[in-house]
VEXMI-609712 format. One record per atom (N, C-alpha, C): residue in one letter; z, x, y negated. Coordinates in steps of 0.001 Angstrom, whole numbers, plus 500000, padded with zeros to 6 digits. Last residue first. Example, Ala and Ser with C-alpha at 12.3 -4.5 7.8 and 13.67 -1.06 7.14 Angstrom:
REM VEXMI-609712
S507080512850502250S507140513670501060S507870512900499970A507800513190505690A507800512300504500A507800513200503300
REM end
This chain:
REM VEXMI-609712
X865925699819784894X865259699240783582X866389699726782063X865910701643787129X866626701535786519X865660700539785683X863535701109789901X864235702053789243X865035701054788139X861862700308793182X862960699638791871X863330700944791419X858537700599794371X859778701476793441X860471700880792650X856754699119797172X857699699380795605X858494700244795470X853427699884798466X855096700288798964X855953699919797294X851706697868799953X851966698346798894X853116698429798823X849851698269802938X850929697439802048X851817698725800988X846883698211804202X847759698862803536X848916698573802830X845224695458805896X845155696524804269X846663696901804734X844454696007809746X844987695349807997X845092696739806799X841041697179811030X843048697483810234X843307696363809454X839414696228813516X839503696197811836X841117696440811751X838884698338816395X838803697375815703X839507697702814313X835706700535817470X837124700065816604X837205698142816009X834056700418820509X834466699383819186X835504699448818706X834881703639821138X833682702367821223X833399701446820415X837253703774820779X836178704831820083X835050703982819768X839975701294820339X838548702338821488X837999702960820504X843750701066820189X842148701279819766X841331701801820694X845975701319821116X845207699899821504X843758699812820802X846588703894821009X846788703037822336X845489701940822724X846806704043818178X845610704643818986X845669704295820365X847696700938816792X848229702323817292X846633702648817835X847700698557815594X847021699509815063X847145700959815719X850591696604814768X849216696502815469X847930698022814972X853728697401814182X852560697091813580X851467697252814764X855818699230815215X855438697803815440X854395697473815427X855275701535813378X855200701872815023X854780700207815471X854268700710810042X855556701059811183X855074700600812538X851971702279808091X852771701108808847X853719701512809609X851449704244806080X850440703691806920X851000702949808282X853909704878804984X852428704240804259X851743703786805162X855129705927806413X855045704419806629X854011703543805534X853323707917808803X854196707428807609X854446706465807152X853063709183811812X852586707670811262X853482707722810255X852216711913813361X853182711497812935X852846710204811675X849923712971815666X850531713263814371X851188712222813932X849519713160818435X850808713704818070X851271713499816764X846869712442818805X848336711518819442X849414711840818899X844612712131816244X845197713039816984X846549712214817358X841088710782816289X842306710563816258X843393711433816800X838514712509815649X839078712250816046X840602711977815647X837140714304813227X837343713144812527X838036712259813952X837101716885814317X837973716883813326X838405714731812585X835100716552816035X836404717062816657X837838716677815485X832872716078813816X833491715531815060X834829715292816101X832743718855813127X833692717505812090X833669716163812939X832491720606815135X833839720802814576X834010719189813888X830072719337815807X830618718903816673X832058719233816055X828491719840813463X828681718795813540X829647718346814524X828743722925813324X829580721958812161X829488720832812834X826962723394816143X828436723387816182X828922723059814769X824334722014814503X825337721767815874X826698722133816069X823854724426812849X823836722897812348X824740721856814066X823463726430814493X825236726483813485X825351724775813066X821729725774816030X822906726064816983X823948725510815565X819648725723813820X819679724409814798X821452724484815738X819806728302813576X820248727475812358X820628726307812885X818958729811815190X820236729891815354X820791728542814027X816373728626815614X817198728225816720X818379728610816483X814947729776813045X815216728238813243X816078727657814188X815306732187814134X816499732014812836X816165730221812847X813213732512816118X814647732410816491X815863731748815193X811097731871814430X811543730806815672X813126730599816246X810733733842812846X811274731985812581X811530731436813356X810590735784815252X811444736167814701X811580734230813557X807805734592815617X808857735071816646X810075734837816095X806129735327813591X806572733930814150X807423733853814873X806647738166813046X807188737313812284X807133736045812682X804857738229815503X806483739079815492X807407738453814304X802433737504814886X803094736813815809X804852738045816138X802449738970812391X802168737847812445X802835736971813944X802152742010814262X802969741113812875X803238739645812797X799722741793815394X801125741778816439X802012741286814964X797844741000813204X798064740066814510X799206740304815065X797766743726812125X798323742532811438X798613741225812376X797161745187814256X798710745465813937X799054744099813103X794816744522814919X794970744067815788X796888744118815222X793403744854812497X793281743494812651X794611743369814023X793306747325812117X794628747132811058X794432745700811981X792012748567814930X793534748746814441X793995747715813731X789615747513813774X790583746887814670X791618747105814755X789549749330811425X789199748071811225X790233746902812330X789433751702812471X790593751656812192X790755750079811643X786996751613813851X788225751275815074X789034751088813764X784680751421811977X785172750263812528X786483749952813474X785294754065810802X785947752855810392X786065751277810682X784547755672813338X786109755279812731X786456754245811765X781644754392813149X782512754869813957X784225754272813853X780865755698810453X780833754271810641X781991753856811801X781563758649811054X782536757961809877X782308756527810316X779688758953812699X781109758609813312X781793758093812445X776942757882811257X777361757536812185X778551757257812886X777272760238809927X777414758503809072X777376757564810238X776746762602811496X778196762618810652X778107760634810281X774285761720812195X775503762102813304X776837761593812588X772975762322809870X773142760572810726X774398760678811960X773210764898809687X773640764038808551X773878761997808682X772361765776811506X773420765836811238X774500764992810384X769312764846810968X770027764313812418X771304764909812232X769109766084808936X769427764487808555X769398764023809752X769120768612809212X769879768102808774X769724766955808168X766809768724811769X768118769006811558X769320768818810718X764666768303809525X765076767764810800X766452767299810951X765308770606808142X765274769448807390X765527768081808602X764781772722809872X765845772872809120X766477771399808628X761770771896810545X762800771933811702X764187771504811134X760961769952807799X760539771092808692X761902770786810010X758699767091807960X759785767651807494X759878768996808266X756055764684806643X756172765429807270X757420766469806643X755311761651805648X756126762549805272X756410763553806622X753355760167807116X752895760593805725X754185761883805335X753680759057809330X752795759343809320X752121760219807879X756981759894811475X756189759337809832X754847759810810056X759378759461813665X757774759936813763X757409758947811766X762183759137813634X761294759951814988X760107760575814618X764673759392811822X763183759092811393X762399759551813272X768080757905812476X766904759122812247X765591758374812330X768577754636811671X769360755735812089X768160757015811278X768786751464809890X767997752466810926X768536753891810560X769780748669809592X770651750014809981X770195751259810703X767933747866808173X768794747619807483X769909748626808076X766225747236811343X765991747283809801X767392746424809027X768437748960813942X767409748269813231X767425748121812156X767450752267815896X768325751351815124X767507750075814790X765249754952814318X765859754347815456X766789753346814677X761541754507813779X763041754756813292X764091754456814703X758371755144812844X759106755061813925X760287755285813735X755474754430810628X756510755194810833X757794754397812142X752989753632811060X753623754574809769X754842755021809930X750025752918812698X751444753543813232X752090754134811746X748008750670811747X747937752331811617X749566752246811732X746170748429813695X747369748788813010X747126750155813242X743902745454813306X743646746688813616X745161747761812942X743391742715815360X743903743539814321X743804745077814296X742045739505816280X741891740616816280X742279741508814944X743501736476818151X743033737309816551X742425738368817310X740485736284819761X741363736494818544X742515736162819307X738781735590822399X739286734040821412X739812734348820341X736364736646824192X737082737222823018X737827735920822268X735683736853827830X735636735912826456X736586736230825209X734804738436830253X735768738348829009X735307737963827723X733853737778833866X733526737877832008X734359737638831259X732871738582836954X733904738285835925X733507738443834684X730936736718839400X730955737741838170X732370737753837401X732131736688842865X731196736293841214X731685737670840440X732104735789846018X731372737017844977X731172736631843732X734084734554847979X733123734476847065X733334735726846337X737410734701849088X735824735692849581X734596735332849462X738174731386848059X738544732915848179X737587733431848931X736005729994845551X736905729997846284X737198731570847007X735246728164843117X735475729518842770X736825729465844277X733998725908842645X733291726548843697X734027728129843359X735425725589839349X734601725015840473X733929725781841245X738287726824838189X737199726874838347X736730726053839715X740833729277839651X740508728009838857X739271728294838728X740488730560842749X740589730440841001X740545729202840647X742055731643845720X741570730549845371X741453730842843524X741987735293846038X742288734073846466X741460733307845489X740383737505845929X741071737404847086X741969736257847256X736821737702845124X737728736492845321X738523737037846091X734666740451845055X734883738947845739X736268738434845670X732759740652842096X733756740972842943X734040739975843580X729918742935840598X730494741433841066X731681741890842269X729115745165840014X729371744323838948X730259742912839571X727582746622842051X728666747079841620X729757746373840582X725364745278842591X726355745173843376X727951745817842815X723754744445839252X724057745365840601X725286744636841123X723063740780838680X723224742257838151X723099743192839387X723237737693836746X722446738596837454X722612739823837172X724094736065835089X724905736696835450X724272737870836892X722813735378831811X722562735179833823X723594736451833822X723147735699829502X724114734776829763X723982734523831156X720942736610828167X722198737551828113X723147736457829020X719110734279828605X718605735766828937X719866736436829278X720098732552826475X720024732399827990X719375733461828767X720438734152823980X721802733972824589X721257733024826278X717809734391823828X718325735555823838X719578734947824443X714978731590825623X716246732130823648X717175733553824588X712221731274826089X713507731609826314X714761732305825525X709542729868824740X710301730689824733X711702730590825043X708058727331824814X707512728048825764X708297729647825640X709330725250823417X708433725719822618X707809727177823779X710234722005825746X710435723388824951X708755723465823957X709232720094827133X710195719659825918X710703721075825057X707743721265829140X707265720179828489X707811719822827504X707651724928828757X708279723652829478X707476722411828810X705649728065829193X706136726564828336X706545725723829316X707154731355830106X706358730176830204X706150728652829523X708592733038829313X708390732931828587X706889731787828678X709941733464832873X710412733368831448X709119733326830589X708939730961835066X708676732448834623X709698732302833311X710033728343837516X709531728697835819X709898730371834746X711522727575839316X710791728753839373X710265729138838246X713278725072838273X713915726165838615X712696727527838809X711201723673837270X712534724058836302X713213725066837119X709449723017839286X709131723388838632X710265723987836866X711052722037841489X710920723710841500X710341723936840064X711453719580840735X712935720585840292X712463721955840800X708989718417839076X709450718781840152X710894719525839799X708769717262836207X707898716734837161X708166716862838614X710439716911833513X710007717707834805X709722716951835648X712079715465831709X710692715925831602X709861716634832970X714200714677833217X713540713978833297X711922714237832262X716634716199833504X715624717204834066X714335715528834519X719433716917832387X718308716264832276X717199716816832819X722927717076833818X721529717694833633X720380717083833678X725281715638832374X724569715897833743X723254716609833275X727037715535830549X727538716195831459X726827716255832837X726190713721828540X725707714649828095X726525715778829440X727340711028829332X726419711177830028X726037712679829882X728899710248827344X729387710893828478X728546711398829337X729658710961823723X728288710572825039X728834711186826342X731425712033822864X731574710367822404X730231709787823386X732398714170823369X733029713495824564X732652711865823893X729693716582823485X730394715746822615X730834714710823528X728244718700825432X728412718772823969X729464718317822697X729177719587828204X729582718636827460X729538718795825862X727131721925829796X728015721483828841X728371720516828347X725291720727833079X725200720801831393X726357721393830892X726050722246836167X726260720879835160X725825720845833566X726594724172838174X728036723301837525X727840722179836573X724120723896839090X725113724094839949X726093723160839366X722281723823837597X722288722987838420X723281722958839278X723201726371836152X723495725030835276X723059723739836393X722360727797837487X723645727795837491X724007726741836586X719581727937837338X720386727157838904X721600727372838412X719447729115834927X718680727586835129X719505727338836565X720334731446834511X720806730558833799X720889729003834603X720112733021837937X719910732472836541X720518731287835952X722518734908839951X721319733462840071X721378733549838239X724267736803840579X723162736948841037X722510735778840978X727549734352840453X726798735754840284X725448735952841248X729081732648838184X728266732355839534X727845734393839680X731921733593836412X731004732835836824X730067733208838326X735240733417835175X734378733835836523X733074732980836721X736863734663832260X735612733712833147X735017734177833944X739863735279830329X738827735955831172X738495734314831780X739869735863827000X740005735035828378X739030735369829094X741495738673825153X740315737962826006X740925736798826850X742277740050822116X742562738910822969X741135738161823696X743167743452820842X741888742600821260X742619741450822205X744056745981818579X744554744645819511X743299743633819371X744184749427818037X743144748272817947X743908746915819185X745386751802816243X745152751250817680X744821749673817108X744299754425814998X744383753676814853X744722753275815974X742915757104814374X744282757394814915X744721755746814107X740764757561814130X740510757204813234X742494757160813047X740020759124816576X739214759517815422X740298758630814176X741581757480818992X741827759047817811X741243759622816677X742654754421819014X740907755227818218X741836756259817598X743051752782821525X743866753820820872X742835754492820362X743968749602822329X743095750571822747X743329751272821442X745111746727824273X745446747956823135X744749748942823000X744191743412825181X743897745001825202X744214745682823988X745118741194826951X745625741205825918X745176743323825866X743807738357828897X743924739541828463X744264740205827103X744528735429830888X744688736382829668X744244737321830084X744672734451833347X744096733887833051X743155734475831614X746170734807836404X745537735790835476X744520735319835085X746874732850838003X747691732813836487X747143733414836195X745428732582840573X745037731795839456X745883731975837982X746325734645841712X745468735247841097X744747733759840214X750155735369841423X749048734678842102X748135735051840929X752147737915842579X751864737379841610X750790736509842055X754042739007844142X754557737644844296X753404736724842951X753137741867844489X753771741192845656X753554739520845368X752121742290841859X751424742288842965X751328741041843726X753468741987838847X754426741963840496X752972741657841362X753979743466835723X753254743091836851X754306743013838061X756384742372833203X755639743439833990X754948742746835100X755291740842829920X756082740865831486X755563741906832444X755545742607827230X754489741672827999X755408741693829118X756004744109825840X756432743231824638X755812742398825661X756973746962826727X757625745945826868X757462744846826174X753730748017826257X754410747349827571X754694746063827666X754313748793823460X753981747386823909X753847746900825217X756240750579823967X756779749472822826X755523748608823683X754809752432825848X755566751935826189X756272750601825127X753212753624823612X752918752942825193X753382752297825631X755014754248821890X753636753555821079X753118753009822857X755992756708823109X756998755717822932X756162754705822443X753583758111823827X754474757533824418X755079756228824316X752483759299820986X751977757955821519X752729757407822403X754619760716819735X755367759461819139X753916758330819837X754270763310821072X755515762200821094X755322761153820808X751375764143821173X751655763891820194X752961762834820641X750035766317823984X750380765026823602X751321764702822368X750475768745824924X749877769108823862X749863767271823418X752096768474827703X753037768982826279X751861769109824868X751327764818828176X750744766723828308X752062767456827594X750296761826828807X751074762645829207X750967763719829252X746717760945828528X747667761186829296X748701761846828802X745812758977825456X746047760598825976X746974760229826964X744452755676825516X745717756493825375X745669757695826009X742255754275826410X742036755849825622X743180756268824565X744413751092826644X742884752210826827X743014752942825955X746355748766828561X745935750163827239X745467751222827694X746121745455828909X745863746868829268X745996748129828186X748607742994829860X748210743774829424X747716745037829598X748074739566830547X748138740807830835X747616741664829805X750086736568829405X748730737346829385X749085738859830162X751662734298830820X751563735024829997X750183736341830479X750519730638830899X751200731757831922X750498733237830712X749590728510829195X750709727909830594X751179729367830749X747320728818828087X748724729554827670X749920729489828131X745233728076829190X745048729153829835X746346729944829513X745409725072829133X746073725574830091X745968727151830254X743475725559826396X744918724659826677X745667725262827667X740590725695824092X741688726346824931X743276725554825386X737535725194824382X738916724480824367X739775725242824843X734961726992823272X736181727051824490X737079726244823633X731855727655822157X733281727300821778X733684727113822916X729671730265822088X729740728912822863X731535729105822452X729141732629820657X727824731952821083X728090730423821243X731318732888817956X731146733064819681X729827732542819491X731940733010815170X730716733913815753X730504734061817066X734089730954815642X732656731119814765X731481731387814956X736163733035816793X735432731438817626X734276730913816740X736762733959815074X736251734851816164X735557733576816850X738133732276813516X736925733691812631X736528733799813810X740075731603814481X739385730407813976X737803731274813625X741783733702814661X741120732772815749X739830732097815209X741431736330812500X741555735331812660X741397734605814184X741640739510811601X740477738625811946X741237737151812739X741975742588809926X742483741675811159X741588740219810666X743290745625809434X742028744955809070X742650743520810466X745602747165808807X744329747511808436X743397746161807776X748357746729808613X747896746529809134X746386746483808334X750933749299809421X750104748641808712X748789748119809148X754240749549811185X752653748934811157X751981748644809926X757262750170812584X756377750216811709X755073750087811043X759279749756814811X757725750636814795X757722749884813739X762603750971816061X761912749783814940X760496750729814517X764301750620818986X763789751344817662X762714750623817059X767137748532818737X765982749390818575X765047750140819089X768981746666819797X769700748322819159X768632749423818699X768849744891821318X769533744714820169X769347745959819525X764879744833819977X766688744227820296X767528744615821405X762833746215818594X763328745774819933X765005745597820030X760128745008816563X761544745620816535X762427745687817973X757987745913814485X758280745337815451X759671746166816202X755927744682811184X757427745477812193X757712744926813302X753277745282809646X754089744360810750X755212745681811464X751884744373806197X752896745366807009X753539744379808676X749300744360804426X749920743811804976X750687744437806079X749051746841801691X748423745974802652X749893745341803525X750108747529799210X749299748270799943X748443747488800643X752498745926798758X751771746452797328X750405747217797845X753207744047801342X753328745397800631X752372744922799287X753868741463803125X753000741805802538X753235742824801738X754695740726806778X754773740883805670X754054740982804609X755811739967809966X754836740141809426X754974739735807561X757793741358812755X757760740460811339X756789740668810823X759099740191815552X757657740872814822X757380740009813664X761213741647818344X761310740453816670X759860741099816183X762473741026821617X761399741832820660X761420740965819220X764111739654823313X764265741030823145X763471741922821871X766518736745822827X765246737392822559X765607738872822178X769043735609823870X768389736008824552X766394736870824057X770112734464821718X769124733347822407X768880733794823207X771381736360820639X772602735422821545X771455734434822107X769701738409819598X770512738411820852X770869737194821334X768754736355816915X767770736053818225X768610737364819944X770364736419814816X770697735143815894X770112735327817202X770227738814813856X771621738368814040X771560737558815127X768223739170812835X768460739821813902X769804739523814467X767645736547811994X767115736188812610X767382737784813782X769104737588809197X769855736178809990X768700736086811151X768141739776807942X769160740014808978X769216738710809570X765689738488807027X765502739040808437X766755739567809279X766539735421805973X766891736631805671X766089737249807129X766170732057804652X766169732685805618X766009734763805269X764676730744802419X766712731256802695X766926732187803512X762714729500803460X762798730527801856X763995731378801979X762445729408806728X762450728947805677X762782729970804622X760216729185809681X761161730251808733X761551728746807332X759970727159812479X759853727062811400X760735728326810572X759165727720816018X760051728464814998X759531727965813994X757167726995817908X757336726038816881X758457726934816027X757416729361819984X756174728975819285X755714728258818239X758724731560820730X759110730506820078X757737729901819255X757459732996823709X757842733440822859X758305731521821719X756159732968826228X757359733592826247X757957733961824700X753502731893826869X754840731157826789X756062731524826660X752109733571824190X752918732115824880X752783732978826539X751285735256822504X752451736032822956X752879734376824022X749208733860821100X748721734855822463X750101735847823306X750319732372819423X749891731646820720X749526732714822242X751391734096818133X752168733078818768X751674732653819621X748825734828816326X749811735371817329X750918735171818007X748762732432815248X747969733508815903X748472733823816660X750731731717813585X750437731125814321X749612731762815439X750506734122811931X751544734407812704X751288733056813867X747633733816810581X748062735467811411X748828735180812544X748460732214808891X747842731447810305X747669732624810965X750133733726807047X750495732548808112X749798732181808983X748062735217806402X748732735382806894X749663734727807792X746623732780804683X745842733202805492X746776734536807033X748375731759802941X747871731205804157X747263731926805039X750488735191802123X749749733865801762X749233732982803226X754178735068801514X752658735207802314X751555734286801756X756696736286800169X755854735283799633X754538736403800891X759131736722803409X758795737115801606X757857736306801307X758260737032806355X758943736824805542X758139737537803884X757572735298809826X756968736221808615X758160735822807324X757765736361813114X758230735052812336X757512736148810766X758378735756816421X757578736161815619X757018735718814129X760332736582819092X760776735747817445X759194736386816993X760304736899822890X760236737264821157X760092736498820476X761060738034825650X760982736921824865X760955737582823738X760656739587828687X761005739821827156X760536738338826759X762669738616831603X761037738253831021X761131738975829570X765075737932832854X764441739181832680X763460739458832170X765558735660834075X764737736083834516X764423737372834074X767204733832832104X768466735279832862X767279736038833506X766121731650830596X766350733151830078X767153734156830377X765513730591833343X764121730849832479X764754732189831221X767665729593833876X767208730464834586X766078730879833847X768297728012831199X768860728779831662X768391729594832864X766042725657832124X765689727019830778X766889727584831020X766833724994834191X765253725438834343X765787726348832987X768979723527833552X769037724609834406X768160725461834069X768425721342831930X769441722346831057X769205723434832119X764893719366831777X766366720368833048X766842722042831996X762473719791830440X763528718665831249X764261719524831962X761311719280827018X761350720070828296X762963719276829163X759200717200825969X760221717182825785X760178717780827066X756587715801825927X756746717036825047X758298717244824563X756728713548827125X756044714132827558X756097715860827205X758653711771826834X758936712587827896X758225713623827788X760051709068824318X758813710544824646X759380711451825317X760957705776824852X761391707572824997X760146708340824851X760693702932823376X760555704084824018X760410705207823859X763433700708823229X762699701852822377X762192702872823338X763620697247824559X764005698699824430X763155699300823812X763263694359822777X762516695295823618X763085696692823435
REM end
């Protein structure tokens, strides 16, 4: 039996995610380093989920792992923003960094609160699933307009988290993805900024608890009773008598009091509170030019960061200081460590060209000395050629030279006439010449 495949949680088409990272979208690494504890870690799960879908959501760190090796790797993936989360001798520290070239914010982080913490103290739990299909919006509140009496470093604090969200498009955006909310809000008193995560809910508007639960239905308490998804209304005698029923009147299965979270929970209000639909929502009966209510559901985390300091560059090559919250410098002092980054700057500068220089002179070398074996191998190959063709030339038979009789008489069989090159043939031996002398 073949092995089966898992499709389901496996993304499909090499295209789709190549257009997915030329779109222009920021993407981000959100990853933690050094000894954390759990409770920080589930910080970074946290916040992973409320940066989806545009961010690495399964990233595993490991012990080895360095923050240069993740500024190193996350250009070539295409990620614009890195947010490291840490631990000081103080409190817990988040950096956030914008790729490739910076500037690097700085964060402590005050006070912060969990998912799991905020969903506790809700009134009513939420499954959350499809609402992370599409990225959240972002607002920022009781940020100072723009002034010359405006403090520089909120600006650039406006704009860092902007870019850490996709920008709006009107034109092409649909009104079922605005599903998130993601709010920054700026406490001058305390010169903090505050991160809040909502889902937003459209409910019925101008009717009570009681018809709006005849509308959409009970809650599903528990999926092991299915039935718990219709509305009981088998103590009641009439359905006016559940729907007209005064507040603090007795029911037959009540104690004749209306609890506080069904009081706070009608969506009954002014005209000024409810909006109509310009297209289709998610949701039942939520169609276009209906009137409901909108409501923001809080899911976490929630953090609270004090701005410490603003650099340019990134961590490990940060340039000038922009903005500290603790070291304050004068003009003079300014000035000379923006000179003083100027100057370490070009020296860096020159020594990376003279770097290429030497790489690029040792390269022409190298291939000038291959050059140059190539040829002394080709004149060696020529001289090894012409010896062979001189002792060639030399081990030919010559017509003219003169036959001694050591080596036979003209008669004899053996002339160069009757020899080939081709197949020599065999000589007789040599005949042994005598010497009579005297005895």
């Amino acid at each position: 039996m073949a092995r089966r495949r898992k499709n389901r949680t496996h993304l499909k088409g090499a295209g789709a995610t190549v257009q997915r990272a030329n779109d222009g979208e920021p993407r981000s690494f959100i990853i933690k380093h050094g000894q954390v504890g759990s409770s920080l870690t589930q910080l970074v799960r946290d916040l992973r989920k409320v940066m989806e879908p545009n961010t690495a959501s399964r990233l595993k760190e490991r012990n080895r792992n360095k923050l240069k090796d993740y500024l190193t790797m996350a250009p070539a993936l295409g990620v614009t923003h890195l947010l490291a989360l840490t631990v000081t001798d103080v409190a817990p520290s988040l950096r956030m960094v914008r790729l490739p070239a910076g500037p690097t914010l700085s964060f402590r982080v005050e006070r912060y609160s969990l998912m799991k913490d905020i969903l506790k103290t809700s009134r009513s739990s939420r499954s959350m699933g499809m609402e992370y299909l599409t990225a959240p919006l972002v607002v920022l509140a009781s940020f100072p307009p723009p002034s010359p009496e405006t403090p520089p470093h909120l600006p650039l604090l406006m704009k860092s988290f902007q870019s850490l969200f996709p920008p709006l498009s009107p034109n092409s955006m649909s009104l079922s993805n605005c599903r998130r909310i993601v709010l920054i809000a700026y406490n001058a008193d305390r010169g903090t900024v505050e991160f809040r995560h909502y889902v937003i809910t459209v409910k019925p508007y101008g009717i009570s608890k009681r018809v709006r639960r005849v509308l959409e239905g009970a809650p599903k308490k528990s999926l092991a009773n299915p039935s718990s998804g219709f509305l009981d209304l088998g103590n009641e005698k009439d359905v006016a008598d559940f729907l007209l029923r005064k507040r603090g009147e007795p029911s037959p299965g009540s104690d004749g009091y209306e609890s506080a979270a069904s009081s706070a929970s009608s969506a009954a209000g002014d005209d000024g509170d409810a909006v109509s639909l310009a297209d289709d929502y998610v949701g039942r009966n939520n169609k276009k030019g209906q009137k409901k209510a909108v409501r923001l559901s809080e899911v976490g985390p929630r953090m609270e960061l004090r701005l410490i300091k603003i650099s340019e560059g990134l961590p490990g090559k940060e340039g000038a200081v922009l903005y500290h919250e603790f070291v304050k410098k004068s003009k003079a002092e300014a000035a000379a460590l923006k000179a003083a980054h100027v100057a370490k700057e070009r020296l860096r500068k020159q020594r990376r060209e003279e770097q290429d220089s030497n790489v690029q002179r040792k390269k022409a070398e190298k291939e000038q000395g291959s050059r140059k074996n190539q040829e002394d191998s080709d004149e060696e190959a020529s001289d090894a050629e012409a010896d062979e063709s001189d002792q060639e030339a030399h081990d030919e038979w010559d017509e003219d030279e003169e036959i001694s009789e050591v080596g036979g008489s003209d008669d004899e069989p053996g002339s160069d006439e009757e020899e080939s090159e081709d197949e020599p043939e065999e000589r007789p031996p040599t005949k042994k010449v005598r010497i009579r002398g005297k005895r």
